[in-house]
Backbone bond lengths (Angstrom), bond angles and torsions (degrees), N, CA, C in turn:
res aa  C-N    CA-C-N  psi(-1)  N-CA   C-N-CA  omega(-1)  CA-C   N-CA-C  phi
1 X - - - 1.465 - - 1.531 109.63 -
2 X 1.287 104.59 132.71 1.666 95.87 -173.01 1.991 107.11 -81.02
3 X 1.397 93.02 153.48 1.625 99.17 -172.34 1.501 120.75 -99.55
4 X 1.511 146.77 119.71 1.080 137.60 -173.49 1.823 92.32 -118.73
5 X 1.603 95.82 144.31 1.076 105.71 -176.08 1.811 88.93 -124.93
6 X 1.316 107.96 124.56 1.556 122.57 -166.76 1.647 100.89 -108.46
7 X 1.361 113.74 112.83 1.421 107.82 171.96 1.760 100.64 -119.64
8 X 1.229 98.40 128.64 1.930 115.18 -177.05 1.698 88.81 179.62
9 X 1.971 78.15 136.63 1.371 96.95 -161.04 2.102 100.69 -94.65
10 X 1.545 108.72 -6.53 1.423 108.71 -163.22 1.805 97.60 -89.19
11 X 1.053 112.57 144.58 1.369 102.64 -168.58 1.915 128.70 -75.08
12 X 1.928 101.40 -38.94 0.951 106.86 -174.31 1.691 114.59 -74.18
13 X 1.407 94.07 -18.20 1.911 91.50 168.38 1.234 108.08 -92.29
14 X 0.822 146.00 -50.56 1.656 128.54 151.69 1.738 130.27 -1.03
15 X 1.347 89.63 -62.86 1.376 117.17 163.77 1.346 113.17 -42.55
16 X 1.204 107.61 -77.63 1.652 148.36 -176.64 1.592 82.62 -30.66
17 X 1.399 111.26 -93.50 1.865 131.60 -171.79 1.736 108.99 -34.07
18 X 1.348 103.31 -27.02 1.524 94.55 -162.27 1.255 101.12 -90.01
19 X 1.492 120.01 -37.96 1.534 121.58 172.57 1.406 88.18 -67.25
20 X 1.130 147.01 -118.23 1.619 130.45 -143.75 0.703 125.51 -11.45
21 X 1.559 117.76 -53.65 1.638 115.60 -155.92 1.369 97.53 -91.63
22 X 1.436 133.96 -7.54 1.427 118.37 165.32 1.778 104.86 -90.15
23 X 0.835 125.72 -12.20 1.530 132.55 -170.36 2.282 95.28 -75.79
24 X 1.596 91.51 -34.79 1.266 99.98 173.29 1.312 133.01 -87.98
25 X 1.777 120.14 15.83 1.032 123.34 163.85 2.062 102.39 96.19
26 X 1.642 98.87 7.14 1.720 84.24 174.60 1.775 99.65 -114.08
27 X 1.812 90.84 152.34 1.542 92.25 153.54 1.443 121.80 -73.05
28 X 1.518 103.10 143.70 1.861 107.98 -167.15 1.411 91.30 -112.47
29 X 1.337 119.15 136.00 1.433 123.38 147.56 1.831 113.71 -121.96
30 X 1.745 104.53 127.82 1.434 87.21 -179.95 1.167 109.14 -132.94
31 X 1.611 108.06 155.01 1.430 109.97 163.01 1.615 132.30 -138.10
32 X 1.111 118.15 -161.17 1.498 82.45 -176.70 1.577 86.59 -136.12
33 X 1.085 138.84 30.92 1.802 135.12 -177.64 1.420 107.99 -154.02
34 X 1.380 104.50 125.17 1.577 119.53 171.40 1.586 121.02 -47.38
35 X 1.060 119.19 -47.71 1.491 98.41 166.01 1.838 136.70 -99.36
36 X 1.632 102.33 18.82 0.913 135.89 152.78 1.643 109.39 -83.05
37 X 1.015 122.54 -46.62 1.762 123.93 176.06 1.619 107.64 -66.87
38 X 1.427 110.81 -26.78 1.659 108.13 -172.12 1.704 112.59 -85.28
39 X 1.540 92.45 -24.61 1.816 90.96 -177.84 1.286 101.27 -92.40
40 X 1.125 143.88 -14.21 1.609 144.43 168.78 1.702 90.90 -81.04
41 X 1.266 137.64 -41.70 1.629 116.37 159.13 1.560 133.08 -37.96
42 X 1.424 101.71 -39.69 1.411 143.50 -160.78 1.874 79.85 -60.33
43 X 0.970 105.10 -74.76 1.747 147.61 -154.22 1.245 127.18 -45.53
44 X 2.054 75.31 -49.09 1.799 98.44 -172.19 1.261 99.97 -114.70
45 X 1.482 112.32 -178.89 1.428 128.51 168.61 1.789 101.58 -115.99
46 X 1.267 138.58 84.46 1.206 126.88 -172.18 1.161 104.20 -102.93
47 X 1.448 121.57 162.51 1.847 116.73 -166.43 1.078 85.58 -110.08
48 X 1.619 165.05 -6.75 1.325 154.17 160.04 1.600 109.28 -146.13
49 X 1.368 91.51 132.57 1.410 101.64 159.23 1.794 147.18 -97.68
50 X 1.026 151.68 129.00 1.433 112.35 -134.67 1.752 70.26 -143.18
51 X 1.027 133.06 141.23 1.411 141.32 -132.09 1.627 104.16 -173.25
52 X 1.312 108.42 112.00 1.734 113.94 178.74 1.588 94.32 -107.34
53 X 1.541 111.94 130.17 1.308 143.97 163.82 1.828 100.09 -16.48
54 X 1.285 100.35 -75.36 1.512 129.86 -152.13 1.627 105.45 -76.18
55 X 1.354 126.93 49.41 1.594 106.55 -169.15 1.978 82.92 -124.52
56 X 1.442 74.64 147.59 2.052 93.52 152.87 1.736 112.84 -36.57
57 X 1.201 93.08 -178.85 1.770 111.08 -179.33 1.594 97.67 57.16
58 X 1.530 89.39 -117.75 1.516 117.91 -177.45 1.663 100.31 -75.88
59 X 1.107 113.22 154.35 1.574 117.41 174.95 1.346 107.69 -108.47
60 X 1.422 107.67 136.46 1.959 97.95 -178.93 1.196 108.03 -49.16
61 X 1.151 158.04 52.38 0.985 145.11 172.04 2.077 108.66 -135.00
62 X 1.525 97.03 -46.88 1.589 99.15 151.96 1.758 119.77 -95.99
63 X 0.983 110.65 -4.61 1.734 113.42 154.09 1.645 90.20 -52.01
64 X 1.402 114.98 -107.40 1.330 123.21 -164.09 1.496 114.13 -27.89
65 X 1.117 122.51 -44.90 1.515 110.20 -179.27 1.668 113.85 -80.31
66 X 1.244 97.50 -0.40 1.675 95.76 159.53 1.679 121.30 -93.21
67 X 1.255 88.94 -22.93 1.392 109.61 -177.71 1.863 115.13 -52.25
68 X 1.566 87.22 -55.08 1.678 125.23 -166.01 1.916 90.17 -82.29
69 X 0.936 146.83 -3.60 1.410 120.34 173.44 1.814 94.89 -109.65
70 X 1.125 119.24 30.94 1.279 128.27 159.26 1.669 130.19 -142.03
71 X 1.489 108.48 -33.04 1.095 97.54 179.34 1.506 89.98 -140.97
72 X 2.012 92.35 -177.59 1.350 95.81 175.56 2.004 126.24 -119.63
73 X 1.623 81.44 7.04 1.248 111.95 161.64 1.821 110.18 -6.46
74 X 1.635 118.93 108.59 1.674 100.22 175.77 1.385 113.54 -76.40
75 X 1.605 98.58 129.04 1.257 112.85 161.20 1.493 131.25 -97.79
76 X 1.732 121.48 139.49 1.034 120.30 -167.05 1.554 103.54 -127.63
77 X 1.611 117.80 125.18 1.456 123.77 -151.34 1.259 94.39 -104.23
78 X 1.283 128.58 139.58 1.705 120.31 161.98 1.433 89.06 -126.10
79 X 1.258 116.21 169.26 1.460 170.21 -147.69 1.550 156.86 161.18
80 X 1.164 108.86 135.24 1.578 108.88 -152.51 2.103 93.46 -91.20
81 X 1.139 111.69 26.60 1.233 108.53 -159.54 1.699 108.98 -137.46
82 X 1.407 124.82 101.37 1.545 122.97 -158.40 1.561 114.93 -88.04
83 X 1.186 109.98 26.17 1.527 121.64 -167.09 1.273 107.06 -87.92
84 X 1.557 126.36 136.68 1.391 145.85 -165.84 1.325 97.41 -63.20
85 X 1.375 127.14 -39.79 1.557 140.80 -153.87 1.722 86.87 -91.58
86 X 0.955 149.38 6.84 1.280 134.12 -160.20 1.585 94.77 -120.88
87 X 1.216 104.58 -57.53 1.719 126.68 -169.59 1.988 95.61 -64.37
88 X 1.107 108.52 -43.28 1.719 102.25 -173.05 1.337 101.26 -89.00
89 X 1.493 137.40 -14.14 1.284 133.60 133.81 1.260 138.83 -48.60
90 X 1.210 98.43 -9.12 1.759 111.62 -166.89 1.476 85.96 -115.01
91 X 1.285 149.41 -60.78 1.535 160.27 -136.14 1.889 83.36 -98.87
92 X 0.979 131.12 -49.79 1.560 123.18 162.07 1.781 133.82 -59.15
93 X 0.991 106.50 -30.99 1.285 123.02 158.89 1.894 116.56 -68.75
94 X 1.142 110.98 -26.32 1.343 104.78 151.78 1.915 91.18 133.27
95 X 1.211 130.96 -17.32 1.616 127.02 164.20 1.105 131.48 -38.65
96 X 1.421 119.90 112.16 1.455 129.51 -179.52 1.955 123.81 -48.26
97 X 1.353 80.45 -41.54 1.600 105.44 176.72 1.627 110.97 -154.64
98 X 1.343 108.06 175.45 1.304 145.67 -171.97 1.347 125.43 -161.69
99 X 1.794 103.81 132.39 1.803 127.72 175.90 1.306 106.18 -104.99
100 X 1.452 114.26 159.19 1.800 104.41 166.93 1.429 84.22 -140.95
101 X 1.517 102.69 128.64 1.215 116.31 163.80 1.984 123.90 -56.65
102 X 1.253 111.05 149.80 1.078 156.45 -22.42 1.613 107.34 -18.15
103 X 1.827 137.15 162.60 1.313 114.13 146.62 1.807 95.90 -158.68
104 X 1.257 106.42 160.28 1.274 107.48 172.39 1.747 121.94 -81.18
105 X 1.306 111.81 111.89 1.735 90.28 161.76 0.965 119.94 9.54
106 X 1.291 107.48 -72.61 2.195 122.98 -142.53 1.415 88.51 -81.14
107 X 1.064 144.27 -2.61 1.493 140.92 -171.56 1.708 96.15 -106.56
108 X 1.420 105.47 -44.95 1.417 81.29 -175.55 1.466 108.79 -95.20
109 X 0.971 127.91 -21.76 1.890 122.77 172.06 1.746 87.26 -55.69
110 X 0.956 132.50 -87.34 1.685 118.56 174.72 1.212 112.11 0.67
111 X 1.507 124.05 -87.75 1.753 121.79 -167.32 1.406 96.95 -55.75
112 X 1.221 140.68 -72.32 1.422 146.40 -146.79 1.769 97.09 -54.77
113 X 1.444 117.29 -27.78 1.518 126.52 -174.08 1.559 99.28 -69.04
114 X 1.626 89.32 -61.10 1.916 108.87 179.12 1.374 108.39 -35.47
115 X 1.637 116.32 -57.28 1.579 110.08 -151.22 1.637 97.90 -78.73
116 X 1.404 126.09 -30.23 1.529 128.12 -174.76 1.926 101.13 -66.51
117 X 1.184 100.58 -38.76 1.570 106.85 178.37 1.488 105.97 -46.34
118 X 1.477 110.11 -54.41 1.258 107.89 -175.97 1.503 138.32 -110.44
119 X 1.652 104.41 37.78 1.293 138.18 169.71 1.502 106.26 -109.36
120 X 1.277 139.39 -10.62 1.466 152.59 -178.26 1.772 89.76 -66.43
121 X 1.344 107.73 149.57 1.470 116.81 169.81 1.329 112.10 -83.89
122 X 1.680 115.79 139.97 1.387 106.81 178.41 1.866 100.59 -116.71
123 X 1.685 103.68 -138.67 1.562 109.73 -175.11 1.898 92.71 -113.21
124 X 1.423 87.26 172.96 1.528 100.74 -174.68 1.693 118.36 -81.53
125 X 1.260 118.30 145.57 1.426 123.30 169.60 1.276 117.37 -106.79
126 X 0.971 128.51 147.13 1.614 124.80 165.10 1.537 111.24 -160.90
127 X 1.489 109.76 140.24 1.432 127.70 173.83 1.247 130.55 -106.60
128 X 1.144 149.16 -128.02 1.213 160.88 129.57 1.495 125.19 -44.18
129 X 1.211 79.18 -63.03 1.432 102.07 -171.77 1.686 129.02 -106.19
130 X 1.578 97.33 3.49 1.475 98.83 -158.23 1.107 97.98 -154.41
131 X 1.389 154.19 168.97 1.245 147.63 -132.12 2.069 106.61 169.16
132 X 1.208 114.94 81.59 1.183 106.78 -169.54 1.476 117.82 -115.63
133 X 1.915 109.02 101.15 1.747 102.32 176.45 1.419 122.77 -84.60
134 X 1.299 104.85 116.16 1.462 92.41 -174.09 1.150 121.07 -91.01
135 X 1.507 131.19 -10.42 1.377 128.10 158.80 1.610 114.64 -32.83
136 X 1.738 87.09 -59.76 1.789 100.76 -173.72 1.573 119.52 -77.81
137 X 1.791 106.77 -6.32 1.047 115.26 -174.15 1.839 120.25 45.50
138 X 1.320 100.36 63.45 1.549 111.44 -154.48 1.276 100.56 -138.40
139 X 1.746 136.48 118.26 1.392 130.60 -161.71 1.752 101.82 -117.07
140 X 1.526 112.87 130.99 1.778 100.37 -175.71 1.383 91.39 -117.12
141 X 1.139 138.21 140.59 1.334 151.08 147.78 1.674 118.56 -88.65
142 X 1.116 104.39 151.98 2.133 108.88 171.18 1.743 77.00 -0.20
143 X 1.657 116.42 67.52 1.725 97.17 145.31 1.680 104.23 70.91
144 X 0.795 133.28 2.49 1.684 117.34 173.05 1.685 96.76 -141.44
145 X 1.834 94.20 128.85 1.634 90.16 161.96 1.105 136.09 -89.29
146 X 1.445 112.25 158.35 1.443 119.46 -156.16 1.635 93.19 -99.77
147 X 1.157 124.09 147.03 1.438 114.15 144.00 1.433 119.98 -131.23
148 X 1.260 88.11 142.28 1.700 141.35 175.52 1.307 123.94 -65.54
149 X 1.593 119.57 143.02 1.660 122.39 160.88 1.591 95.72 -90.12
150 X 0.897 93.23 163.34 1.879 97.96 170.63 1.572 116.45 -60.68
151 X 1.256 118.73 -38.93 1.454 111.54 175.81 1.411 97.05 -76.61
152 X 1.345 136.23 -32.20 1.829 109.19 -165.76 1.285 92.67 -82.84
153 X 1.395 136.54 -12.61 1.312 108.37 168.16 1.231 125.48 -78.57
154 X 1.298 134.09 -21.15 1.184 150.43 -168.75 1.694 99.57 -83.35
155 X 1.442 124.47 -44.30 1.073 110.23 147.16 1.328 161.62 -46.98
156 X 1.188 95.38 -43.19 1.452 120.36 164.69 1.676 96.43 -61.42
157 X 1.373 114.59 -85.73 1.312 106.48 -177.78 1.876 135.79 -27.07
158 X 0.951 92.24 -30.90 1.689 109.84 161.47 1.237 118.05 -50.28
159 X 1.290 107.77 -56.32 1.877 132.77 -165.29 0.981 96.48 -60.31
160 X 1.729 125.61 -52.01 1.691 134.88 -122.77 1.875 80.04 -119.01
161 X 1.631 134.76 -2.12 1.338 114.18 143.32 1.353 124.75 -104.95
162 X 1.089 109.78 6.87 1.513 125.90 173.41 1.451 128.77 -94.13
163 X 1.573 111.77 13.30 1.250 120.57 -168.18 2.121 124.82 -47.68
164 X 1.496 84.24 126.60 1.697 79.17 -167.22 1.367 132.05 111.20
165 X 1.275 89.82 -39.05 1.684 110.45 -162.51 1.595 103.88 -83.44
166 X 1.034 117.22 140.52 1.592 116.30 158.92 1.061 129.33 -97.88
167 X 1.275 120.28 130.46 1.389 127.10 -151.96 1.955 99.74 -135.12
168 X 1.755 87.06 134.02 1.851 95.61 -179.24 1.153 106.69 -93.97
169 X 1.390 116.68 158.79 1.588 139.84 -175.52 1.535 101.28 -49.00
170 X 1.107 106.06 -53.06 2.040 98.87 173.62 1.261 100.58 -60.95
171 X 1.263 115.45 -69.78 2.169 108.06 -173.89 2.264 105.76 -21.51
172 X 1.386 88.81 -61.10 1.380 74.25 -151.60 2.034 90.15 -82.43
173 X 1.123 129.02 1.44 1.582 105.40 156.97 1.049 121.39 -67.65
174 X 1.552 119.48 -29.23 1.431 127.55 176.44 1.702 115.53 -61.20
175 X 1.335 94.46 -35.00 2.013 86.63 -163.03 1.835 90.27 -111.94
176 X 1.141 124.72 -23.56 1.893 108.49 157.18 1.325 104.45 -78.31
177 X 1.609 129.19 -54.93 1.614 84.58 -159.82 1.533 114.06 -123.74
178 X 1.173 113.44 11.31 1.598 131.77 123.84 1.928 88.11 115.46
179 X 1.300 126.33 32.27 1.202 110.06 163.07 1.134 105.53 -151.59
180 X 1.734 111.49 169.63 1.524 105.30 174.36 1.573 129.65 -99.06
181 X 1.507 87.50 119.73 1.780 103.09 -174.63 1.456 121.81 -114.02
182 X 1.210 120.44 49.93 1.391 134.69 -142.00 2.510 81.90 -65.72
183 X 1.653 107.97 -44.78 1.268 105.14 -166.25 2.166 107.32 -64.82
184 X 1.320 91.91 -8.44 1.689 85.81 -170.45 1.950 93.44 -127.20
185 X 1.444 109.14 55.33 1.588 104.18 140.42 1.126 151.13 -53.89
186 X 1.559 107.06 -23.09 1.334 116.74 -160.74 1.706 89.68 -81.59
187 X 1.124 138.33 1.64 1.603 127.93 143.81 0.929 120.21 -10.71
188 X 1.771 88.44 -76.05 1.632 109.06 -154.94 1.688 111.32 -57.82
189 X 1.610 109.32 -22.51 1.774 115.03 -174.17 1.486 100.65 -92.13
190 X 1.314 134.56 -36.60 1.332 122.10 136.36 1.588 123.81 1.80
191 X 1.399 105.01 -113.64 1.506 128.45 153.41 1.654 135.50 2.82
192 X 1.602 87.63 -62.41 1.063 112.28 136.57 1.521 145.04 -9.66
193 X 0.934 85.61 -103.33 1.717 109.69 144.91 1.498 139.62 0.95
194 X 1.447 73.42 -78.62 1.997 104.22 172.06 1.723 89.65 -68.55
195 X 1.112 108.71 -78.37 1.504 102.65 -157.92 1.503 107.67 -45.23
196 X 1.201 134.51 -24.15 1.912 126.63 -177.48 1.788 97.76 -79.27
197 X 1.591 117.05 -32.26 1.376 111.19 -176.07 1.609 115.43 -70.09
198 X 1.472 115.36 -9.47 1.234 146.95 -173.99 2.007 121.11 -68.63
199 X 1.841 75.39 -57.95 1.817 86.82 -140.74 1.577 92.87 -96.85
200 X 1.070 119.64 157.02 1.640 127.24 171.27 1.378 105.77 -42.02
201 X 1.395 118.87 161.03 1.529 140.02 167.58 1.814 95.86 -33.52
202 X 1.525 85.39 -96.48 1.896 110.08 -177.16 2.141 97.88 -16.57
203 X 0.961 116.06 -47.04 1.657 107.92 -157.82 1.817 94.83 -117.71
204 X 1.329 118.51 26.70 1.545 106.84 145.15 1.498 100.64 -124.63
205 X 1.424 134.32 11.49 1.450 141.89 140.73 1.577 106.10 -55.63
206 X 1.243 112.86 -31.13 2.055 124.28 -146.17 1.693 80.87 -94.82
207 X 1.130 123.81 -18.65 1.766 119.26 -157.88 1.565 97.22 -121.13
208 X 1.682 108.71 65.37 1.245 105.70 149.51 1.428 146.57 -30.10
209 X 1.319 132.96 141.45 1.452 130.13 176.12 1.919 93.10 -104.17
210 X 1.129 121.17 141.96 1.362 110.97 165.80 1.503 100.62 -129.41
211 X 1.240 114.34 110.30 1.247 119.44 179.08 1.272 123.85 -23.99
212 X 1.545 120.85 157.12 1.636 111.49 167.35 1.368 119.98 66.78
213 X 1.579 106.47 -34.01 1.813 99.99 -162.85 1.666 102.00 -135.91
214 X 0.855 121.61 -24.06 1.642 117.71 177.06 1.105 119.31 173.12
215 X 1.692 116.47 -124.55 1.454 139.03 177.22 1.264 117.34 -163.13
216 X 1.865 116.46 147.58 1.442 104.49 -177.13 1.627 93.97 -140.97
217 X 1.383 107.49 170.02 1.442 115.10 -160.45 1.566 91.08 -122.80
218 X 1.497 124.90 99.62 1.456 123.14 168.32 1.500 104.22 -137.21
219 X 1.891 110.21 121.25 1.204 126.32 175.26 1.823 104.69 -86.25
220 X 1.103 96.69 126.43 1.462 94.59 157.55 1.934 132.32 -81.21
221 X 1.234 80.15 130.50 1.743 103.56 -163.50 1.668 97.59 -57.80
């Protein structure tokens, strides 16, 4: 049974989340304090974490980055707060995704579905230049590995089967983080980002920007 460990400090959504998401077939663990949520991390093995901004102790925001210098566990950030600066604070801190309250159930059983979708082990890629196991989720470049958050790999991995192709900011929100967010692209330039501060010279040449419309991943032969 997969395990969610629910940290929100307000009670009746607490409530609210734990009956759903057990009504939906998950184990719930909840709490309502950040460093109470980190030693039950410590503790447990939970397959998602679902993490409100605004709690005592630790704040989701250094929760997760405590989280992320150990595991790669998906994390899912909510917040009562719709600010651009919040969400690329949250997606920098090491969060797979993000809700902002008000939100529907069906929206968040969706992401929490999305991010497990794409924590599943897949098959291996490899190029020229690049070498990607995804069982082991393990990236080698010219011979040295790189490491990865779970979404830049999942990104990357996208790119590196998509060779050539140009691909728009919705395309790749759709197939990394599995829903449609056509109003919150600026992810994908995020993401982005990290992965060029990442990857060798030769393969952030390979990770085109194409103006206006996206990005494309073409190695030269």
């Amino acid at each position: 049974m997969t395990k969610i460990l629910v940290v929100e400090d307000e009670q009746n959504i607490a409530r609210f989340l734990s009956l759903e998401l057990n009504y939906e077939g998950f184990a719930v663990t909840v709490t309502s304090d950040g460093r109470d949520a980190y030693e039950l991390f410590l503790q447990n093995n939970f397959d998602v974490l679902l993490i409100d901004i605004m709690i005592p102790g630790f704040n989701g925001l250094e929760l997760t980055r405590r989280v992320r210098k150990s595991s790669e566990v998906p994390i899912l950030l909510v917040t009562a707060r719709d600010a651009v600066m919040d969400k690329v604070s949250g997606l920098e801190a090491g969060a797979d995704d993000y809700i902002v309250k008000p939100f529907a159930i069906e929206e968040l059983l969706a992401r929490i579905r999305a991010i497990l979708r794409r924590s599943e082990k897949q098959v291996a890629t490899t190029d020229a230049r690049l070498t990607i196991d995804e069982p082991a989720r393990k990236v080698v470049a010219d011979g040295e590995e790189i490491e990865l958050t779970k979404t830049e790999f999942d990104l990357l991995l996208y790119f590196t089967k998509n060779p050539g192709r140009v691909l728009t900011r919705p395309q790749i929100i759709e197939a990394v983080w599995g829903f449609d967010a056509q109003a919150e692209t600026n992810v994908v330039d995020v993401y982005v980002r990290h992965l060029r501060k990442k990857l060798p010279r030769d393969l952030i040449d390979a990770l085109q920007t194409v103006r206006g419309v996206g990005y494309k991943y073409e190695v030269e032969s």
